[in-house]
N, CA, C and O of each residue as an XYZ file, in Angstrom:
912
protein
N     111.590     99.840    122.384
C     111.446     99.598    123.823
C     112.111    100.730    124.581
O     113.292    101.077    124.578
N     111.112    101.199    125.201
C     111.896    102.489    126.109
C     112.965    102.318    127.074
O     114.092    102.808    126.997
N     112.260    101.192    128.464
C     113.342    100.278    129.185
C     112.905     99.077    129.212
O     111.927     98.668    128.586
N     113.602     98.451    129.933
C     113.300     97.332    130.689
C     111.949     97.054    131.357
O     111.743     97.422    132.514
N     111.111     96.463    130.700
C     109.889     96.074    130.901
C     109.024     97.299    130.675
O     108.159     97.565    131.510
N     109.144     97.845    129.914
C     108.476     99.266    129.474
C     108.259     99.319    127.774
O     109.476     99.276    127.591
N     107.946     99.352    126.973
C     107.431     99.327    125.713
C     106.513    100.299    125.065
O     105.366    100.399    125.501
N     106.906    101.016    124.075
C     106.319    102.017    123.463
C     105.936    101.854    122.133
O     106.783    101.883    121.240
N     104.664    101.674    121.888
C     103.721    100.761    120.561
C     103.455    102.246    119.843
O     102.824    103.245    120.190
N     104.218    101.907    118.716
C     103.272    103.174    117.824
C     102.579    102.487    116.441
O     101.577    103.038    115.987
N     103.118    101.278    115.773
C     102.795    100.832    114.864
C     102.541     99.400    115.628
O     102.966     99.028    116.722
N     101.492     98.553    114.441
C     101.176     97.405    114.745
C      99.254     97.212    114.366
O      98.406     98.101    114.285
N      99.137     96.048    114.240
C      97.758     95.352    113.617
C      96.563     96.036    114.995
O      95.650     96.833    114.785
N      96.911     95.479    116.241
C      95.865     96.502    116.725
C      95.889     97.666    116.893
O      94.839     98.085    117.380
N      96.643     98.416    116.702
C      96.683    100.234    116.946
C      96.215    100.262    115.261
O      95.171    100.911    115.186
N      96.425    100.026    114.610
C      95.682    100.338    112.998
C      94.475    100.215    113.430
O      93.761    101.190    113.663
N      94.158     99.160    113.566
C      92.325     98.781    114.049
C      91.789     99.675    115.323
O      90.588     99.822    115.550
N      92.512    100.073    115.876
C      92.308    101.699    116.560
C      92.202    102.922    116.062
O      91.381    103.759    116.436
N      93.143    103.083    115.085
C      92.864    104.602    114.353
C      91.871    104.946    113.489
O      91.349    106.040    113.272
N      91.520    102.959    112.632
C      90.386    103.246    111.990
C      89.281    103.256    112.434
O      88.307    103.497    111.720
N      89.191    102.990    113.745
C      87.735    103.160    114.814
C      88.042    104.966    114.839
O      87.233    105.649    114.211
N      88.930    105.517    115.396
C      88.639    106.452    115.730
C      88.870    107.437    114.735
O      89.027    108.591    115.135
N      88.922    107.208    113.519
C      88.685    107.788    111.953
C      87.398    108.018    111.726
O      87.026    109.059    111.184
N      86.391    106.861    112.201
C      85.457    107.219    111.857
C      84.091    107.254    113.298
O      82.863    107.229    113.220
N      84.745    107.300    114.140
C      84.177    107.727    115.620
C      83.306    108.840    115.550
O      83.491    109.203    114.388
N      82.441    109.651    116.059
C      82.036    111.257    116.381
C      83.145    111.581    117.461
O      83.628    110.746    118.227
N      83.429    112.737    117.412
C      84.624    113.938    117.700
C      84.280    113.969    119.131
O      85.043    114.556    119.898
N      83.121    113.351    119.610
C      83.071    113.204    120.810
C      83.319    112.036    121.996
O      83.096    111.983    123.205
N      83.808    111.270    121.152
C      84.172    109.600    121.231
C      85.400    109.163    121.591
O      85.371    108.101    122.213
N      86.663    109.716    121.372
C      87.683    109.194    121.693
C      89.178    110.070    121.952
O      89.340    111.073    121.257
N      89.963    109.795    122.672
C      91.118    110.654    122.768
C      91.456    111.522    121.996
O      91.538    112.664    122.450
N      91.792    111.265    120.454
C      92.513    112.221    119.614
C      91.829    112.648    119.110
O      92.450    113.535    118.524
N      90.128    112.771    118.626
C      89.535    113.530    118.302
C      88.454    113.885    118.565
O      87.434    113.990    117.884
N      88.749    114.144    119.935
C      87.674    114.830    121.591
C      87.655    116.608    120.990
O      88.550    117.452    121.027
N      86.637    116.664    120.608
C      86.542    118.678    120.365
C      86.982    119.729    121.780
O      87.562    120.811    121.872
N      86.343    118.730    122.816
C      86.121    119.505    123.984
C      87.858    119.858    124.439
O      88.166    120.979    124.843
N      88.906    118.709    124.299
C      90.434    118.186    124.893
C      90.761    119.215    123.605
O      91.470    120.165    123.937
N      90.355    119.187    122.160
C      91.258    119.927    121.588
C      91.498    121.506    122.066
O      92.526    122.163    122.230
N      90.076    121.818    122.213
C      89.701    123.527    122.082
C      90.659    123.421    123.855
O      91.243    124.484    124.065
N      90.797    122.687    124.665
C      91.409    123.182    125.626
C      92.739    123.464    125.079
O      93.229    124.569    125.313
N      93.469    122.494    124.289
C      94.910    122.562    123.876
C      95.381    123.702    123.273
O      96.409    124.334    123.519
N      93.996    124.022    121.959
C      94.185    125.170    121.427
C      94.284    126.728    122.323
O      94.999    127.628    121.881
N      93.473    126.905    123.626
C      93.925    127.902    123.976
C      94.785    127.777    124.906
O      94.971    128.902    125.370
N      95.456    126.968    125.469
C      96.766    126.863    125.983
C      97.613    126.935    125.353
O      98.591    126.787    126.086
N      98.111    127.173    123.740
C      99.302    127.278    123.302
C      98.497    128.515    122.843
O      98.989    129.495    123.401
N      97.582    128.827    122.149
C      97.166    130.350    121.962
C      96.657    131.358    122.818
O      95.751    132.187    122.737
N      97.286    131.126    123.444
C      96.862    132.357    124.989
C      96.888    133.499    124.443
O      97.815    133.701    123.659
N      95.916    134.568    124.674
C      94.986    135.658    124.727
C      95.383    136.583    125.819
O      95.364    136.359    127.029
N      95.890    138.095    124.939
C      96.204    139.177    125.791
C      95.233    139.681    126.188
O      94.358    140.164    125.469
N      95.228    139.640    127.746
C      94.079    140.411    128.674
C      93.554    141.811    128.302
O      92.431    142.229    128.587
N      94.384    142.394    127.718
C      94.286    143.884    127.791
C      93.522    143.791    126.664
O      92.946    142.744    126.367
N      93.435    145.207    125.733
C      92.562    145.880    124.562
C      93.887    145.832    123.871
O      93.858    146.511    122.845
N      94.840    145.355    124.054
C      95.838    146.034    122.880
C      95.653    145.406    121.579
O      96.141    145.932    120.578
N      95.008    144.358    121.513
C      94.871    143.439    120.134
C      96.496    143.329    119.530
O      96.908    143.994    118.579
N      96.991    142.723    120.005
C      98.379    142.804    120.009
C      98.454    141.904    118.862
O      99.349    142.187    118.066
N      97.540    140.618    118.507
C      97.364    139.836    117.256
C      96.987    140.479    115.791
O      96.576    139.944    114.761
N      97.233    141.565    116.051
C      97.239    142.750    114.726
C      98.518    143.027    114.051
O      98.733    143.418    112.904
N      99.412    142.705    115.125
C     100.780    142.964    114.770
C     101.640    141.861    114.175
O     102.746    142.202    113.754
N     101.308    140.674    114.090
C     101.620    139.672    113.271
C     101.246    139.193    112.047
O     100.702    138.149    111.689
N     101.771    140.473    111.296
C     102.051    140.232    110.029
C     102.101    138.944    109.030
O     101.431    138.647    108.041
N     103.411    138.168    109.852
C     103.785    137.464    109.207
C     102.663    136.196    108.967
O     102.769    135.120    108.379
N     101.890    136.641    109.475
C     100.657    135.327    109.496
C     100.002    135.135    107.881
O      99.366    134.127    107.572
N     100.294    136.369    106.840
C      99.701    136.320    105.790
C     100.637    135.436    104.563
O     100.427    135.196    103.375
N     101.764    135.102    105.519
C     102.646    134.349    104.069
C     102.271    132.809    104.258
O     101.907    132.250    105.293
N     102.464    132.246    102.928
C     101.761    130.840    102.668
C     100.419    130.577    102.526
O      99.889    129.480    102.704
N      99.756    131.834    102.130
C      98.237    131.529    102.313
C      97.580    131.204    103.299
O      96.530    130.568    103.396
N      98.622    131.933    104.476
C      97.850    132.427    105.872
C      97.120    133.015    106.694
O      97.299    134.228    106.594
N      96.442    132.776    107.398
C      94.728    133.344    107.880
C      95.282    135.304    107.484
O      94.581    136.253    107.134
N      96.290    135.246    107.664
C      96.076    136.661    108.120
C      96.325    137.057    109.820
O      96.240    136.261    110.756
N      96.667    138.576    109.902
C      96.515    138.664    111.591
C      95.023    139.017    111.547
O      94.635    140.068    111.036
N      94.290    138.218    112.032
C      92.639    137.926    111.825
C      92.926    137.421    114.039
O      91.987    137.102    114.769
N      93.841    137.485    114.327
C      93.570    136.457    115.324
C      93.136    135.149    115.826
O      93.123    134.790    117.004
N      92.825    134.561    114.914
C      92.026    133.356    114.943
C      93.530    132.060    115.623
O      94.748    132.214    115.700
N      92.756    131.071    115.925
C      93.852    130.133    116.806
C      95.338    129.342    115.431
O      95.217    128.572    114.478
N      96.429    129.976    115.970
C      97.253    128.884    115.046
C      96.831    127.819    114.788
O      95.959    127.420    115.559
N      97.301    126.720    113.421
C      96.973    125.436    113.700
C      97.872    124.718    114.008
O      99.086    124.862    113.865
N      97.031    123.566    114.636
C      97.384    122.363    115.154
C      98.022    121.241    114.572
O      97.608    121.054    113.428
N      98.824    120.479    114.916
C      98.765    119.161    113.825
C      98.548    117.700    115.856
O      98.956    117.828    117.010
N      97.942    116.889    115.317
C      97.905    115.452    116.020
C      98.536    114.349    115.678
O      98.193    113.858    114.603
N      99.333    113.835    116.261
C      99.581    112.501    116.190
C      98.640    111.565    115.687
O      97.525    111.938    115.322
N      99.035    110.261    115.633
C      98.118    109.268    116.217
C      98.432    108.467    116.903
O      99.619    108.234    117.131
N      97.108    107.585    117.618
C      97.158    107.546    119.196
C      98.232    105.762    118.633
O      98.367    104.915    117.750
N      98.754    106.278    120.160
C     100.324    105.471    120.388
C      99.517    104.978    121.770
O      98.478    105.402    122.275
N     100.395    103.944    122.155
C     100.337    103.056    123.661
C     101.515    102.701    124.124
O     102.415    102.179    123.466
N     101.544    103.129    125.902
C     102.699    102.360    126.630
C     102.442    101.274    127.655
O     101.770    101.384    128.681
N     103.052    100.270    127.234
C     103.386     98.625    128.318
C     103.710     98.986    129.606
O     103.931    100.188    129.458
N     103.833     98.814    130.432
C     104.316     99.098    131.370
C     104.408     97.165    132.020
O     103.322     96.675    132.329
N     105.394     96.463    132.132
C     105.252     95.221    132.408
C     105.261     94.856    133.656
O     105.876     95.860    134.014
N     105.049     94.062    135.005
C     104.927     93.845    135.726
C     106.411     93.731    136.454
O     106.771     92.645    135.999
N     107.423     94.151    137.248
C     108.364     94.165    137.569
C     109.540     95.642    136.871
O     110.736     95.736    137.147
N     108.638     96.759    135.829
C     109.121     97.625    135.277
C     109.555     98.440    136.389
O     108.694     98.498    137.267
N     110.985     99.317    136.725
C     111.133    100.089    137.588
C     110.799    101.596    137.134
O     111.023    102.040    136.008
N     110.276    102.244    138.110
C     110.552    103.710    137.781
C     111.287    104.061    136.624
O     112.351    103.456    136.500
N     111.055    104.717    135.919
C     111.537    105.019    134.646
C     112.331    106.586    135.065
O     112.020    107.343    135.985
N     113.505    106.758    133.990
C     114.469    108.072    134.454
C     113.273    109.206    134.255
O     112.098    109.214    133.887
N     114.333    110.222    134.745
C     113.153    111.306    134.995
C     113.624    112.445    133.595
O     114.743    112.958    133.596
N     112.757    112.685    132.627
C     112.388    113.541    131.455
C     111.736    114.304    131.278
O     111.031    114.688    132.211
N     111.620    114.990    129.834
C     111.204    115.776    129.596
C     111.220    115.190    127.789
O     112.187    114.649    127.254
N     109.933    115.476    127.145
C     109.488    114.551    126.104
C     109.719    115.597    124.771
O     109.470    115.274    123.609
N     110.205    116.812    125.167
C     110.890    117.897    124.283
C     111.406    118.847    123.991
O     110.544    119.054    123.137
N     112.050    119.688    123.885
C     113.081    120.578    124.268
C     112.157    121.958    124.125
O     111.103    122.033    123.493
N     112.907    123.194    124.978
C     112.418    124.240    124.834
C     112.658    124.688    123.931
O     113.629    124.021    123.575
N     112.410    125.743    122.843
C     112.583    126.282    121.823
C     113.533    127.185    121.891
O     114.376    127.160    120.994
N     113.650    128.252    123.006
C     114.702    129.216    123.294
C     115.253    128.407    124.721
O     114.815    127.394    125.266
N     116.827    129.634    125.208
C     117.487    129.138    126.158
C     117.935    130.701    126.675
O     118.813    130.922    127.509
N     117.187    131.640    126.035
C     117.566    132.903    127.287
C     116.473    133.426    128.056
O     115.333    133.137    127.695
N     116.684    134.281    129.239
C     115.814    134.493    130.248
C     114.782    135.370    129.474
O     115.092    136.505    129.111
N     113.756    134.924    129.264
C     112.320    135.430    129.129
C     111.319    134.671    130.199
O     111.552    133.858    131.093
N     110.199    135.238    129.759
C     109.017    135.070    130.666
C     108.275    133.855    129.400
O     108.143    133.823    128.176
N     107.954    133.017    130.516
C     107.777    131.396    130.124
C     106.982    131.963    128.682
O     106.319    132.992    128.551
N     107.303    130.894    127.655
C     106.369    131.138    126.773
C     105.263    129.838    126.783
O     105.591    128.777    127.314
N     103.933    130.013    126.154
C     103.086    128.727    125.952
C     103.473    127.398    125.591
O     104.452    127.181    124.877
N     103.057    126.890    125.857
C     102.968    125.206    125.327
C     103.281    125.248    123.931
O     102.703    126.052    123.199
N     104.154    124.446    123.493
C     104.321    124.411    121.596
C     103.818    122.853    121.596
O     103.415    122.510    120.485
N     103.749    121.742    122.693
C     103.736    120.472    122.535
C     102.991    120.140    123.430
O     103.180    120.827    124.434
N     101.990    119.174    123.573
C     101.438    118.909    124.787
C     100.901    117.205    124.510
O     100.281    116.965    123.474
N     101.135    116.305    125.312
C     100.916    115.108    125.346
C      99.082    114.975    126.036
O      98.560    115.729    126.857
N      98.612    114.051    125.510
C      97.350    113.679    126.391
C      97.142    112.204    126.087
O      97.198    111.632    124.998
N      96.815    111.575    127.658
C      96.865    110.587    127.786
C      95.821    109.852    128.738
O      94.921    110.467    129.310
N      95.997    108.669    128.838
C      94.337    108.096    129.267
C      94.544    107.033    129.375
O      94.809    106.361    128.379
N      94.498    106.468    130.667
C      95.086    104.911    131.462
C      93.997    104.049    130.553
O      93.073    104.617    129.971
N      94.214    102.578    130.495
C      93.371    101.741    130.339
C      93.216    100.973    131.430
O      92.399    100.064    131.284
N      93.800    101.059    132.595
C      93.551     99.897    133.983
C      93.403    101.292    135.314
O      93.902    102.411    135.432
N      92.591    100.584    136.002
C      92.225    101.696    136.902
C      93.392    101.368    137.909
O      93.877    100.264    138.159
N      93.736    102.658    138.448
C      94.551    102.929    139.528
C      94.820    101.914    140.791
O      93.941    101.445    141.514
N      96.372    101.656    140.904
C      96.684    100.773    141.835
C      98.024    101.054    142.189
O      99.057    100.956    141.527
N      97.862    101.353    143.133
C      99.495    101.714    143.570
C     100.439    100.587    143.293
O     101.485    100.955    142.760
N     100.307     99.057    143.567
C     101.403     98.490    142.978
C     101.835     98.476    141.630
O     102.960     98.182    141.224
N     100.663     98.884    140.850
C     100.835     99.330    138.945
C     101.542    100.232    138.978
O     102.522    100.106    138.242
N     101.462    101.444    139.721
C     102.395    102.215    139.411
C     100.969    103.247    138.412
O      99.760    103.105    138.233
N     102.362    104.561    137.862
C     101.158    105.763    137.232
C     102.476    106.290    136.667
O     103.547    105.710    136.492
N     102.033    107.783    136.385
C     102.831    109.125    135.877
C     103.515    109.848    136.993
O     103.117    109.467    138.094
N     104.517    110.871    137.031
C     104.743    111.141    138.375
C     104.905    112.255    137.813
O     105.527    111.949    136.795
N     104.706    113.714    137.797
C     105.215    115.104    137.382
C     105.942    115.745    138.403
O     105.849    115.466    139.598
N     106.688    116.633    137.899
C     107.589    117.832    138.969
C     106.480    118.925    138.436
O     105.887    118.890    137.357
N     106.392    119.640    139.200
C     105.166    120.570    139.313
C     106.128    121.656    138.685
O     107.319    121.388    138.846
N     105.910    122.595    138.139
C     106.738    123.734    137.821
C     107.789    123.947    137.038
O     108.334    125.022    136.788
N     108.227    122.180    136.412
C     109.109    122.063    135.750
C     108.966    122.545    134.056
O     109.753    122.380    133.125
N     107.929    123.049    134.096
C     107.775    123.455    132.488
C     108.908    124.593    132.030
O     109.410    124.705    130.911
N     109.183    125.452    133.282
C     109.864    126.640    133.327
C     111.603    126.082    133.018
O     112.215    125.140    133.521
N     111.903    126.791    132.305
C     113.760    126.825    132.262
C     113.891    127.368    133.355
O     114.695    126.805    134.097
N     113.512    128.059    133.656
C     114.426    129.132    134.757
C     114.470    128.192    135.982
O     115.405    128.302    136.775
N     113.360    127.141    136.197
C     113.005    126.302    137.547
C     113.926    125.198    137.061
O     114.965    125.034    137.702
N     113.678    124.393    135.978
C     114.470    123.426    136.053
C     115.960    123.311    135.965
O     116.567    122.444    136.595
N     116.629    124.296    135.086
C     117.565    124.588    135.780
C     118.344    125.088    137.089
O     119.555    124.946    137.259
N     117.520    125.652    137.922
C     117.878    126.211    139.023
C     117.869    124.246    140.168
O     118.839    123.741    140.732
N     116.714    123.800    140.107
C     116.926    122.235    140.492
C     117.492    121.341    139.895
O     117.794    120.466    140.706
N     117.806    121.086    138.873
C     118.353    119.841    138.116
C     119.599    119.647    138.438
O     120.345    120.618    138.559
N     120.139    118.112    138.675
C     121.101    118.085    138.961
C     122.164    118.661    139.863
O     123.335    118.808    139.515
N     121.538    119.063    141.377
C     121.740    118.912    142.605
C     122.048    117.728    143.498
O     122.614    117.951    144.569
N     121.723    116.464    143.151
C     122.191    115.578    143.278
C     121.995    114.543    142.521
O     121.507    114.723    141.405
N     122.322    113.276    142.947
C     122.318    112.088    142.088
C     121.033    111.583    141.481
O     120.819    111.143    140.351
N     120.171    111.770    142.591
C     118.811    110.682    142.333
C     117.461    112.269    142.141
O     116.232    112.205    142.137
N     118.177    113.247    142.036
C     116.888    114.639    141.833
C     116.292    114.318    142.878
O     115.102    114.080    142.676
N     116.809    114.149    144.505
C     115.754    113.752    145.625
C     115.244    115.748    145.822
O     114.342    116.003    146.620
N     115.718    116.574    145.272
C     115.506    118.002    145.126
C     113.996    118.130    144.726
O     113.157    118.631    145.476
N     113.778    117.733    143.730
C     112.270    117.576    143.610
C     111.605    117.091    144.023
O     110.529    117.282    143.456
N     111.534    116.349    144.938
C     110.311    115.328    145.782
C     109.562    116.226    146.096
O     108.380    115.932    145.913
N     109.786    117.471    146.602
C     108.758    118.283    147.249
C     107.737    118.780    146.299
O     106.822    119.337    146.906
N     107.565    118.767    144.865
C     106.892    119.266    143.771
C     106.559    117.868    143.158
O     105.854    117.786    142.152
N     107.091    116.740    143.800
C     106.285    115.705    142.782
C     104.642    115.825    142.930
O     104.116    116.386    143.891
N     103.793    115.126    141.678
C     102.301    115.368    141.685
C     102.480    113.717    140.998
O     103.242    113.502    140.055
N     101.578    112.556    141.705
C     101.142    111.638    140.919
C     100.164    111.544    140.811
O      99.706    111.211    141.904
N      99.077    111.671    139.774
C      97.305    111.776    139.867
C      97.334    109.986    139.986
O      98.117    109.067    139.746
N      95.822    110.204    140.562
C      95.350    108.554    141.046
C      94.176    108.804    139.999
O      93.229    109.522    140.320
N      94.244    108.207    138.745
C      93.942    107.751    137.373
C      92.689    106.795    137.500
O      92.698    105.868    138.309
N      91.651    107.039    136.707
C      91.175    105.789    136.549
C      90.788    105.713    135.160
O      90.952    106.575    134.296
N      90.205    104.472    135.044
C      89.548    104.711    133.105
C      88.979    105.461    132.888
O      87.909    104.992    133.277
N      88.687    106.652    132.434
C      87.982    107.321    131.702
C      88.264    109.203    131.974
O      87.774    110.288    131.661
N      89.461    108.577    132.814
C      89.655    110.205    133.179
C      91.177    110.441    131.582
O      91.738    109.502    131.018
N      91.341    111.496    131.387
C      92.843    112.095    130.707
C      93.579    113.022    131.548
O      93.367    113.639    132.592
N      94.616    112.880    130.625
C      95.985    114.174    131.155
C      96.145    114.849    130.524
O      96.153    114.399    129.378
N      96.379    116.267    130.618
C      97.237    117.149    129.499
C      98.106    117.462    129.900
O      97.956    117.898    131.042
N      99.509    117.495    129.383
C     100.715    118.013    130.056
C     101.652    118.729    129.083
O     101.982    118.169    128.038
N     102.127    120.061    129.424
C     103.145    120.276    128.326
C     104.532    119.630    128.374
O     105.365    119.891    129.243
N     104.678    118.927    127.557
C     105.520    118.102    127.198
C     107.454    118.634    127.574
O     108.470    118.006    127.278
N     107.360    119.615    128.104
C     108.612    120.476    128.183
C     108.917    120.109    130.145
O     109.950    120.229    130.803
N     107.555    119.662    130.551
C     107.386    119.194    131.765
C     108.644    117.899    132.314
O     109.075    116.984    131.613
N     108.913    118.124    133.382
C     109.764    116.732    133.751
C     108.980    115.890    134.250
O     108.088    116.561    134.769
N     108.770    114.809    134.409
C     108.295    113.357    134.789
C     109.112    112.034    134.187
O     110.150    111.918    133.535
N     108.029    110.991    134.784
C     108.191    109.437    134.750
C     107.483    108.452    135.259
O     106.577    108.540    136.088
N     107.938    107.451    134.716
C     106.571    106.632    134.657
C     106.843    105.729    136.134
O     107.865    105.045    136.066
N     106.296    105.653    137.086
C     106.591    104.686    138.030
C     106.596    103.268    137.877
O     105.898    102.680    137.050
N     107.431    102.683    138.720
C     107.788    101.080    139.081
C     106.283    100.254    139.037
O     105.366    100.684    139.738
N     106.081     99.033    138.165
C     104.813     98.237    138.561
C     105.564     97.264    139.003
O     106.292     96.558    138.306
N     105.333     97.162    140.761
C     105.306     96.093    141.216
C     104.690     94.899    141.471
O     105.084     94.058    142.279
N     103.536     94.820    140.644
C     102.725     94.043    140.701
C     103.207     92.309    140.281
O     104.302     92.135    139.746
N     102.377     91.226    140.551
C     103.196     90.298    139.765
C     102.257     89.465    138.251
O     102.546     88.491    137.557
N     101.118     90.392    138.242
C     100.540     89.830    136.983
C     100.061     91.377    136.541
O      99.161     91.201    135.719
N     100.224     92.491    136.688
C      98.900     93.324    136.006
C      99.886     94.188    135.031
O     100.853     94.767    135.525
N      99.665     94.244    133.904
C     100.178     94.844    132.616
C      99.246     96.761    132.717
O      98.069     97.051    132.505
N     100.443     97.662    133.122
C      99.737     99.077    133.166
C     100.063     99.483    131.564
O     101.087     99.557    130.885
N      98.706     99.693    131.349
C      98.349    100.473    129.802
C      98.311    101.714    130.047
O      98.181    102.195    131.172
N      98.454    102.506    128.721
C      98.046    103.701    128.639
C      97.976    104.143    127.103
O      98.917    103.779    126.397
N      96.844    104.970    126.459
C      96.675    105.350    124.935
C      97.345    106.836    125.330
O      97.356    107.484    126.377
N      97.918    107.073    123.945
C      98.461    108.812    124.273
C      98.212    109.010    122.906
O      98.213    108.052    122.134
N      98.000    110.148    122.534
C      98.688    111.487    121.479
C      98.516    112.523    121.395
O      97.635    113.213    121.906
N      99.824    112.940    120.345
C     100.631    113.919    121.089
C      99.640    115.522    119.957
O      99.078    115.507    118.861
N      99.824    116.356    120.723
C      99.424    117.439    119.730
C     100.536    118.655    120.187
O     100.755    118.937    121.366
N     101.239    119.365    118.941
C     101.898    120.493    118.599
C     101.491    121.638    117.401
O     100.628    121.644    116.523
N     102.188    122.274    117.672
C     102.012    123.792    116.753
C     102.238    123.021    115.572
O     102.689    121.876    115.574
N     101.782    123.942    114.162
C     102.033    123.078    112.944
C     103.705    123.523    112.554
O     104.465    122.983    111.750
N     103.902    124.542    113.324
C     105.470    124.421    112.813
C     106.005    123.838    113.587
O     107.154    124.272    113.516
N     105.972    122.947    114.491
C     106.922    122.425    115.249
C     107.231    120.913    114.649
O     106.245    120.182    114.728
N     108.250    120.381    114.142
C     108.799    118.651    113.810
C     109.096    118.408    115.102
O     109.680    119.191    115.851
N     108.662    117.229    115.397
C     108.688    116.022    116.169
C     109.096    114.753    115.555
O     108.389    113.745    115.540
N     110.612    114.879    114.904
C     111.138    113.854    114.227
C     111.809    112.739    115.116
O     112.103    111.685    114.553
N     112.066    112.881    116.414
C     112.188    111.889    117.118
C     110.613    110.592    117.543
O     110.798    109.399    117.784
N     109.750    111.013    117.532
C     108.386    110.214    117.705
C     107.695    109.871    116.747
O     106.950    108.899    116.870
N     107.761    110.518    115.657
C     106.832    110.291    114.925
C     107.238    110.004    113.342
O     106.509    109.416    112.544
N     108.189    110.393    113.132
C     109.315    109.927    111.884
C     108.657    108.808    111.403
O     108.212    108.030    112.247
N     108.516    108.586    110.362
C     108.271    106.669    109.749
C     109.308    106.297    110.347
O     110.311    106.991    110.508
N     109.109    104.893    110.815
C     110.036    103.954    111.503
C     109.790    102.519    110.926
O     108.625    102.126    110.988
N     110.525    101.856    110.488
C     110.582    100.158    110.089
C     109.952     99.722    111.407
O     110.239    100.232    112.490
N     109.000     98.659    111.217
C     108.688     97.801    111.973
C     109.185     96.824    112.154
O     109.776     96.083    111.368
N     108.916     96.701    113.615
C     110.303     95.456    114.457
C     110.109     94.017    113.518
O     111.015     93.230    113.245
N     108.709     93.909    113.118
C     108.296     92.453    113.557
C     107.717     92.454    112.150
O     107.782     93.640    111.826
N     107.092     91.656    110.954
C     106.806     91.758    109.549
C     105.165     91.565    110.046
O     104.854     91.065    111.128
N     104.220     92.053    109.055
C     103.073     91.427    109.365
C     102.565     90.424    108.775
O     102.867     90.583    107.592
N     101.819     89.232    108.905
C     100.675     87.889    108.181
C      99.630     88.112    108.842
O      99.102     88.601    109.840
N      99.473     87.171    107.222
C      97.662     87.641    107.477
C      97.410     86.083    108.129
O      98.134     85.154    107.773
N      96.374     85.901    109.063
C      95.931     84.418    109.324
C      94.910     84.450    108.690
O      94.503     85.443    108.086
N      94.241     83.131    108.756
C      93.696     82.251    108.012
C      92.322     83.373    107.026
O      92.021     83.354    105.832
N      91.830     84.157    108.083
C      90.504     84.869    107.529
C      91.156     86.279    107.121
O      90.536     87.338    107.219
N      92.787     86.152    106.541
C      93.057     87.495    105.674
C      93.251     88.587    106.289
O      93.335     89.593    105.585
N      93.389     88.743    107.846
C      93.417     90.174    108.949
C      95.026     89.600    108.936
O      95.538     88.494    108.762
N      95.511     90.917    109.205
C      96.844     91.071    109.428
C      97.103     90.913    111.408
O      96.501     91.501    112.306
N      97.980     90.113    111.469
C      98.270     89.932    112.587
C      99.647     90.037    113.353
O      99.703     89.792    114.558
C-alpha cells in the first residue's frame, strides 16, 4: 500500500489473467506490448546525433557479451509487467516524487531517459477522481534542485504543474526521473484506476518495483479450480 487509500497491485489472480491476455494479444492491442508506444520509448532513451559524426562508431564497448556491435542499432529494452493503482475514494494527494534516481549527480547536459513509466486510466476523467499531476521540467537535476525544497508544501512549483484531463483510451509516457503525484479523489463512491508498465535500459535494476515480493494474501482455488 503506497498511502492511505492508495494501493499498488503488482501480483494477484486478476493481473495474472491480464498478462496472459496480453501474452497472447497482437502487439497492437494493449499497453505493454503496443509496437507503436515502444518504438517511441526506444528513441527517447536512444536519441540520435543530428550531425554526420556517426558518433555510434565510437562505442566499442557494445561488442562485449555478444553485443550488436557499434552497428548503431537501438540499445535493448527490458518491460515490466503491467501493474495497477487504487486510488480509493477519500485518498489525498499523494507526496510529491520521483519514481527513480538519476544515474549521475555532476553538472552535465541532461542525459536521456534510462526509465520511463506508461500508463493508461481505466475511468474517464473527473475532477473529483482526481489524476497525475507533473512538474514540467523536473526531469533535469540542475531544475530540481535549484526548486526543491524552498518551502514546506513545494508551493514553488505550482507554476510548472501539468495535470492531463485523461480519458480511457488515451496513455502517458513520462521519464520516471520526473517529479509528480497522484491527486486527492474526492469523490464518495468512484474507485480511480490506472494499468502501468514500466520500461528501462537493459542495464538498469529496478530492485525496488519489481524484485519478487511475497504475497500479502495466499491464493484458493473456488469451486471451478480458478485461483481467487
Amino acid at each position: 500500500m503506497r498511502e492511505d487509500l492508495r494501493l499498488d497491485l503488482r501480483k494477484g489472480p486478476a493481473l495474472d489473467r491480464i498478462r496472459q491476455n496480453t501474452a497472447d494479444a497482437d502487439d497492437v492491442e494493449f499497453l505493454r506490448g503496443n509496437s507503436s508506444l515502444l518504438e517511441i520509448i526506444r528513441r527517447t532513451m536512444n536519441p540520435r546525433d543530428e550531425s554526420d559524426k556517426k558518433l555510434w562508431l565510437g562505442n566499442i564497448g557494445r561488442f562485449n557479451f555478444g553485443g550488436s556491435g557499434n552497428d548503431g542499432s537501438y540499445q535493448n529494452l527490458r518491460t515490466s509487467d503491467v501493474g495497477g493503482i487504487v486510488s480509493l475514494p477519500g485518498a489525498a494527494d499523494q507526496a510529491l516524487h520521483a519514481d527513480t534516481p538519476h544515474l549521475f549527480e555532476h553538472n552535465i547536459a541532461n542525459l536521456p531517459a534510462h526509465y520511463i513509466n506508461m500508463f493508461a486510466p481505466c475511468t474517464n476523467f473527473n475532477e473529483q477522481v482526481g489524476g497525475t499531476a507533473f512538474i514540467h521540467g523536473s526531469h533535469s537535476l540542475e531544475f530540481t534542485a535549484k526548486h526543491y525544497g524552498q518551502d514546506s508544501n513545494n508551493s514553488i512549483f505550482y507554476p510548472y504543474l501539468v495535470r492531463p484531463r485523461l480519458e480511457v483510451g488515451d496513455v502517458v509516457l513520462f521519464d520516471c526521473r520526473m517529479l509528480h503525484f497522484g491527486l486527492a479523489n474526492t469523490s464518495k463512491t468512484i474507485e480511480r484506476c490506472i494499468c502501468y508498465s514500466n520500461t528501462w535500459m537493459d542495464w538498469f535494476h529496478d530492485k525496488k518495483n519489481w524484485d519478487k515480493n511475497r504475497a500479502i494474501f495466499e491464493e484458493k482455488e473456488n469451486d471451478d479450480g480458478e485461483n481467487k
